[in-house]
Biopython code that builds the backbone (N, CA, C, O; Angstrom):
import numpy as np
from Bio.PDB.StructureBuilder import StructureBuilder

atoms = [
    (1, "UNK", "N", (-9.982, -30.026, 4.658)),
    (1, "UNK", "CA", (-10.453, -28.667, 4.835)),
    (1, "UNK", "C", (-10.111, -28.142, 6.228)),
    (1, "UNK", "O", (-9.719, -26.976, 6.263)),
    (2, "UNK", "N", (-10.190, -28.786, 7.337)),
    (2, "UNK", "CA", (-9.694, -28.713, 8.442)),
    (2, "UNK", "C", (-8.129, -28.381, 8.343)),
    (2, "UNK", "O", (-7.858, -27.522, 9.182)),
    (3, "UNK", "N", (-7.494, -28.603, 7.921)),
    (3, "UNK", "CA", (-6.091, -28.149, 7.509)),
    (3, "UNK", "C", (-5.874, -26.633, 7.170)),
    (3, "UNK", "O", (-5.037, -25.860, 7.637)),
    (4, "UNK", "N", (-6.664, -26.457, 6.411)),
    (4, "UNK", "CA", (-6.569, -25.198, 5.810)),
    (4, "UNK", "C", (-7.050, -24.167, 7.029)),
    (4, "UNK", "O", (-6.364, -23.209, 7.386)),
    (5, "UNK", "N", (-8.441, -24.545, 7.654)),
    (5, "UNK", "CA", (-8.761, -23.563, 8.719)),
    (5, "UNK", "C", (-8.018, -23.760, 9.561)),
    (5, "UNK", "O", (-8.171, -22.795, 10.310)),
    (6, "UNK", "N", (-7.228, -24.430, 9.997)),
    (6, "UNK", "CA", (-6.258, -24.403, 11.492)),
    (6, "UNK", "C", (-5.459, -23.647, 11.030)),
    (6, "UNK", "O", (-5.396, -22.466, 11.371)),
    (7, "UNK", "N", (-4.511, -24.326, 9.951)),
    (7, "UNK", "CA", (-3.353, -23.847, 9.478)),
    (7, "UNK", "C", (-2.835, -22.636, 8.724)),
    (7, "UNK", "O", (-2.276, -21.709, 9.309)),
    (8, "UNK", "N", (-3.027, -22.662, 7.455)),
    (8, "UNK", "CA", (-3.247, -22.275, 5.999)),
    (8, "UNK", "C", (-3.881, -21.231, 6.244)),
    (8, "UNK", "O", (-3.140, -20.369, 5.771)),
    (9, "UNK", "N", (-5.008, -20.568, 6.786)),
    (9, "UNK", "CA", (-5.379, -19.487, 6.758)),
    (9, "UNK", "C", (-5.084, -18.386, 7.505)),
    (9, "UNK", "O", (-5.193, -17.206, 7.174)),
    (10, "UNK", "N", (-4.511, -19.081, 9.049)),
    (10, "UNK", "CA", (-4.186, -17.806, 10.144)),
    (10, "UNK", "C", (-3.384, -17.422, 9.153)),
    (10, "UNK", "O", (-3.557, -16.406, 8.480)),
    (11, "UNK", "N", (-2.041, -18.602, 8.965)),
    (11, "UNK", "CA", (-0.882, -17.747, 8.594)),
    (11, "UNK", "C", (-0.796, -16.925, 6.930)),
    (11, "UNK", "O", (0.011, -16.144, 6.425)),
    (12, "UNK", "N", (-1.691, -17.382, 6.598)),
    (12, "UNK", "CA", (-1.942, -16.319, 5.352)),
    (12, "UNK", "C", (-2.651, -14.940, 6.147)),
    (12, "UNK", "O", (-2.547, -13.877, 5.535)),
    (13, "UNK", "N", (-3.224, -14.925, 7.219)),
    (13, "UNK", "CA", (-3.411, -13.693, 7.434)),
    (13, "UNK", "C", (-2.550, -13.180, 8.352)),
    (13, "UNK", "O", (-2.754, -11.981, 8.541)),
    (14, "UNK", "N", (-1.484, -13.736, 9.121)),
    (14, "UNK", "CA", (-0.314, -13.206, 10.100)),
    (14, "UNK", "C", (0.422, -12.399, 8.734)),
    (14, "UNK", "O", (0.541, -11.175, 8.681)),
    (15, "UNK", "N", (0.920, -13.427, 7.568)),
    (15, "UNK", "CA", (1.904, -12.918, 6.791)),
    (15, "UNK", "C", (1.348, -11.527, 6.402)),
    (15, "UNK", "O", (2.032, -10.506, 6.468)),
    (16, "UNK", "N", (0.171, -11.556, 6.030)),
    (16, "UNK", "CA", (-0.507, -9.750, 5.107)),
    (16, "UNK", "C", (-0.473, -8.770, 6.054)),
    (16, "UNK", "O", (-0.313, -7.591, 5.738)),
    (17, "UNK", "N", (-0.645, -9.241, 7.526)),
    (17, "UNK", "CA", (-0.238, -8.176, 8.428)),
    (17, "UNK", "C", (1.166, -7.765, 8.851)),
    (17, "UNK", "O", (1.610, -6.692, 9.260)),
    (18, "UNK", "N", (1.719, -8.934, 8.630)),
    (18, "UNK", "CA", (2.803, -8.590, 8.468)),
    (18, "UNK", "C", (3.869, -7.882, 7.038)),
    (18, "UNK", "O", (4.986, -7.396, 7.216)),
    (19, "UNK", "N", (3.354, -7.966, 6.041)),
    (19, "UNK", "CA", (3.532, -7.435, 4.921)),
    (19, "UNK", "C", (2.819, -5.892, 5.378)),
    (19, "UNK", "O", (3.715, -5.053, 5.465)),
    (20, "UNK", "N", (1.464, -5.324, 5.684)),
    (20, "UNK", "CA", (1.314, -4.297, 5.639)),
    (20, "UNK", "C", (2.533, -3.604, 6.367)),
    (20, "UNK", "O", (3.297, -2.761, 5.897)),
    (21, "UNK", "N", (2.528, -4.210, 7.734)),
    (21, "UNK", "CA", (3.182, -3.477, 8.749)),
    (21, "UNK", "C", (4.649, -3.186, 8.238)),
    (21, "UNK", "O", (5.125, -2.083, 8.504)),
    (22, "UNK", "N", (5.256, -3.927, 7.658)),
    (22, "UNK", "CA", (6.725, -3.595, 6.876)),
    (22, "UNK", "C", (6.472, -2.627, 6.069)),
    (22, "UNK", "O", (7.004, -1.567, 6.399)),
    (23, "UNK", "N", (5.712, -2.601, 4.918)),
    (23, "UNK", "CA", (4.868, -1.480, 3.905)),
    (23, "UNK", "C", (4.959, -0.235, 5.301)),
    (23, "UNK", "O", (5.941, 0.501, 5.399)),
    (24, "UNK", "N", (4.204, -0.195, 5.941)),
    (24, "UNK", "CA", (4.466, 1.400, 6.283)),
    (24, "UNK", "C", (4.671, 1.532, 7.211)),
    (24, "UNK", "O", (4.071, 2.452, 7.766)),
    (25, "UNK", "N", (5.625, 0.735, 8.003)),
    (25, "UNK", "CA", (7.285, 1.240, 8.500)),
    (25, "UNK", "C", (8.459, 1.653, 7.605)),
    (25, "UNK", "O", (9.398, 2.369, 7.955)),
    (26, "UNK", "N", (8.285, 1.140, 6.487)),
    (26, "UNK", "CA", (8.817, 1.681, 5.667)),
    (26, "UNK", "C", (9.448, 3.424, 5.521)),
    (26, "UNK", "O", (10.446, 4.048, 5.161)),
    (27, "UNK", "N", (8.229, 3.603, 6.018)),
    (27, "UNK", "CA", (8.165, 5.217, 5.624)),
    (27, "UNK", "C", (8.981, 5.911, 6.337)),
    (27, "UNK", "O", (9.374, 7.009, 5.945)),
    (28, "UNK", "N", (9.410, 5.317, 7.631)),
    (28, "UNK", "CA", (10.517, 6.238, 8.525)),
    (28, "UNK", "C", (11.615, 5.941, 7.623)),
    (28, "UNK", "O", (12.477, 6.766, 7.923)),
    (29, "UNK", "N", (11.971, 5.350, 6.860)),
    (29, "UNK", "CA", (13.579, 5.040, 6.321)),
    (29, "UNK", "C", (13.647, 6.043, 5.249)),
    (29, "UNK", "O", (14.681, 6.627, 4.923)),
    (30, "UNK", "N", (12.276, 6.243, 4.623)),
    (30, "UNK", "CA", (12.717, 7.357, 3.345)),
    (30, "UNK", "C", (13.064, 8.625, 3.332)),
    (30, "UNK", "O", (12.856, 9.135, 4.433)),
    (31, "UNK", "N", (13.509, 9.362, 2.546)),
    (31, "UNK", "CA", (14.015, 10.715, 3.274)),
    (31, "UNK", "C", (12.661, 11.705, 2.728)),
    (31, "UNK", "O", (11.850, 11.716, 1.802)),
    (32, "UNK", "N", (13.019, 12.541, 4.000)),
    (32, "UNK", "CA", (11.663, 13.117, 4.521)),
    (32, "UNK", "C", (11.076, 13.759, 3.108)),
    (32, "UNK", "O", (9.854, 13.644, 3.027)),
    (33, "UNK", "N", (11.558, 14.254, 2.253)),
    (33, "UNK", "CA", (10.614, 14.711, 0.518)),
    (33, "UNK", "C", (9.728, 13.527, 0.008)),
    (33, "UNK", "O", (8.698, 13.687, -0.646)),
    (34, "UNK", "N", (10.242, 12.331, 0.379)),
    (34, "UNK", "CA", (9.526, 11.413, -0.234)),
    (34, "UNK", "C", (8.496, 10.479, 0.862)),
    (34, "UNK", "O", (7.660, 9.631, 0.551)),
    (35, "UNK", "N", (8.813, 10.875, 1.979)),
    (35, "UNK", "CA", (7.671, 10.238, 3.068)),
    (35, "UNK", "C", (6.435, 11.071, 2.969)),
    (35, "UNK", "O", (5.276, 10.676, 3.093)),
    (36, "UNK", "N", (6.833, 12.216, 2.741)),
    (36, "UNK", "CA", (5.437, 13.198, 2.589)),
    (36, "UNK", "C", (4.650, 12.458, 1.683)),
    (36, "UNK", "O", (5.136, 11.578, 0.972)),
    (37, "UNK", "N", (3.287, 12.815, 1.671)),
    (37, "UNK", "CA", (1.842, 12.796, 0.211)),
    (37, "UNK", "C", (2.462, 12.904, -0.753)),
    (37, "UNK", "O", (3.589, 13.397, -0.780)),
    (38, "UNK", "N", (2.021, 12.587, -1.457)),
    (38, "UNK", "CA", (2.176, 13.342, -2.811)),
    (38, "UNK", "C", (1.233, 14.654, -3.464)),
    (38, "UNK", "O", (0.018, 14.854, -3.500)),
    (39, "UNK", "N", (2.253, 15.322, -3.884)),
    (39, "UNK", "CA", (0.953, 16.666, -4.134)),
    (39, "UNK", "C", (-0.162, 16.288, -5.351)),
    (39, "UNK", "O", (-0.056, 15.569, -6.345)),
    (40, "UNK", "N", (-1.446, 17.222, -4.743)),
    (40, "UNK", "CA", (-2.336, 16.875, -5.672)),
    (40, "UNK", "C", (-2.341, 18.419, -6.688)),
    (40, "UNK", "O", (-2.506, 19.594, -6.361)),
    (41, "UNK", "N", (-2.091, 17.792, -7.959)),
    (41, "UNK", "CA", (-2.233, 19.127, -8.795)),
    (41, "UNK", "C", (-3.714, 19.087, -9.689)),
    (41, "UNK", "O", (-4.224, 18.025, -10.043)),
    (42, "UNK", "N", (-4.193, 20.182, -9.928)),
    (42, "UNK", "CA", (-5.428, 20.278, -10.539)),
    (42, "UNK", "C", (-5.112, 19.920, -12.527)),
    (42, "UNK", "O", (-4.362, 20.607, -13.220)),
    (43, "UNK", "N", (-5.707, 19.024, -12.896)),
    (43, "UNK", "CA", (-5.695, 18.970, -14.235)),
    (43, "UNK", "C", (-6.500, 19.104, -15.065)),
    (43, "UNK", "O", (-7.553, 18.471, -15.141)),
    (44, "UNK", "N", (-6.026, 20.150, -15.981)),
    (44, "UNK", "CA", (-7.583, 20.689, -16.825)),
    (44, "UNK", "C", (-7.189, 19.748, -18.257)),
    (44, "UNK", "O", (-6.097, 19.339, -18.650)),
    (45, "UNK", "N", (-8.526, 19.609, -18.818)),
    (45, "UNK", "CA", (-8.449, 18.766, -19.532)),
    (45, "UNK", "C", (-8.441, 20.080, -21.100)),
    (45, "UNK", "O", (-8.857, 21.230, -21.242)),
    (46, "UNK", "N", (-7.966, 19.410, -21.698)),
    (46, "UNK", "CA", (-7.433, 20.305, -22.744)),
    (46, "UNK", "C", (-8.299, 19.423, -24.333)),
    (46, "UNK", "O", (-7.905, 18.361, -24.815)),
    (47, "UNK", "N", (-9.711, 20.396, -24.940)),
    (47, "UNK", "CA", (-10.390, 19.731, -25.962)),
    (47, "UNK", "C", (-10.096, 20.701, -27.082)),
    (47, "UNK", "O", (-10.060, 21.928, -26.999)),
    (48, "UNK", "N", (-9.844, 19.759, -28.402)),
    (48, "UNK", "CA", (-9.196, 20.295, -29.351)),
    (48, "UNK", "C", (-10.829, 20.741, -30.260)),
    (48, "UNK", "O", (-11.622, 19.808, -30.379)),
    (49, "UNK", "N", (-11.051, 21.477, -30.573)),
    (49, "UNK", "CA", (-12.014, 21.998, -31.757)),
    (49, "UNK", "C", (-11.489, 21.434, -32.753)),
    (49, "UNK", "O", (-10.358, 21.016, -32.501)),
    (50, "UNK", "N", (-11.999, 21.164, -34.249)),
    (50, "UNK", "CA", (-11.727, 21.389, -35.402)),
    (50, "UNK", "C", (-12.013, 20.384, -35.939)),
    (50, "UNK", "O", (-11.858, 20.268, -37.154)),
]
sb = StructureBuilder()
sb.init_structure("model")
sb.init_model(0)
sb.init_chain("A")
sb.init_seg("    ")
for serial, (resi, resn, name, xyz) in enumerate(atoms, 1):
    if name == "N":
        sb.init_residue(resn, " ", resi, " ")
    sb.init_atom(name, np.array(xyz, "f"), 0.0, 1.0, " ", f" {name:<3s}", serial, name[0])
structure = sb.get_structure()
């Protein structure tokens, strides 16, 4: 168990920070339409009678 807390766990948490940090650096490489949000559109829900 000592293994795991020395070892095994920093670097499972170096790697996810390092996975985020690639994830959104990412975003400078895309071209600028797609780095933006995404738009939020309003959706009405459509109920059928009958």
């Amino acid at each position: 168990m000592a293994i795991f807390r020395q070892y095994i766990a920093p670097l499972l948490v170096v790697l996810v920070f390092i996975f985020a940090l690639v994830a959104v650096s990412a975003r400078i490489f895309l071209p600028s339409d797609m780095a933006a949000p995404a738009p939020i559109e309003e959706v009405g829900v459509i109920l059928k009678r009958g």
